[in-house]
C-alpha positions, 0 to 999 in steps of 0.5 A, a space after each residue: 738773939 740779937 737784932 744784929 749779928 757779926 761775922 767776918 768780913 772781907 778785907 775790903 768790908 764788903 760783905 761775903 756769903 757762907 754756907 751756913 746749912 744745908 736744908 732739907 731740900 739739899 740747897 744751900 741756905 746763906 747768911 750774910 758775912 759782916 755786919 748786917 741788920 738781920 731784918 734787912 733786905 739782903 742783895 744776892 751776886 752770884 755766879 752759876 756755871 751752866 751745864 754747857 760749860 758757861 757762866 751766868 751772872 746775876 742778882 736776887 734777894 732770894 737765891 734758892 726762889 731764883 736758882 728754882 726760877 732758873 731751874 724751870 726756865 722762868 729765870 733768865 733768858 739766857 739760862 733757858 735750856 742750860 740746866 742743871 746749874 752749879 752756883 759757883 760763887 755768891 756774895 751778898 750786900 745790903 742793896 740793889 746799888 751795890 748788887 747791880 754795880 757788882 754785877 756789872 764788875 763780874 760781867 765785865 771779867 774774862 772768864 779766867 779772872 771770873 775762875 779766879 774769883 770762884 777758886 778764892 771764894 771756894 777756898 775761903 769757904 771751904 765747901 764745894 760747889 752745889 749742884 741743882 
């Protein structure tokens, strides 16, 4: 294998995330959409949808690492005792920058624009929404 690999990317050459495989633990395991240096350190947006309903978004490098800290209550203040979480969207890039900027983007919509976004991205992935 190739220090690089190519995927798709989106219309607008950021990179996106799929679902490549599903790991033993049942949680997913992401690449990176678009061209990206496999040694590189990838940024992680995502969105969780909490159990009470609302959304929380946030960044990481490793997001199974991350969904586990939310999962016990070391993650986010604001996840705290909003267990189980359902990732409803991700996308990834290639650095703190870009990741804090997108992140900033996401907080700042209604909530109707960020159901739009989650319904785009399911459609694009064809998976459904993983639950932890």
């Amino acid at each position: 294998m190739s220090e690089w690999e190519e995927y798709e990317t989106s219309g607008e050459g950021r990179l996106s995330a799929g679902l490549l495989s599903e790991a033993p633990s049942e949680q997913p395991v992401f690449f990176c959409g678009g061209l990206c240096k496999l040694s590189e350190k990838l940024y992680v947006v995502y969105v969780l949808e909490c159990a009470d309903g609302t959304f929380y978004t946030g960044i990481t490098t490793d997001l199974n690492r991350r969904l586990q800290q939310h999962e016990s209550g070391e993650g986010a203040k604001y996840t705290r005792g909003r267990g189980p979480f359902i990732v409803r969207w991700v996308e990834t890039g290639p650095d703190r920058s870009w990741a804090l900027k997108r992140e900033r983007e996401i907080k700042r919509m209604s909530r109707r624009q960020k159901e739009r976004l989650i319904m785009e991205w399911k459609g694009e992935q064809g998976a459904g929404a993983k639950e932890f």
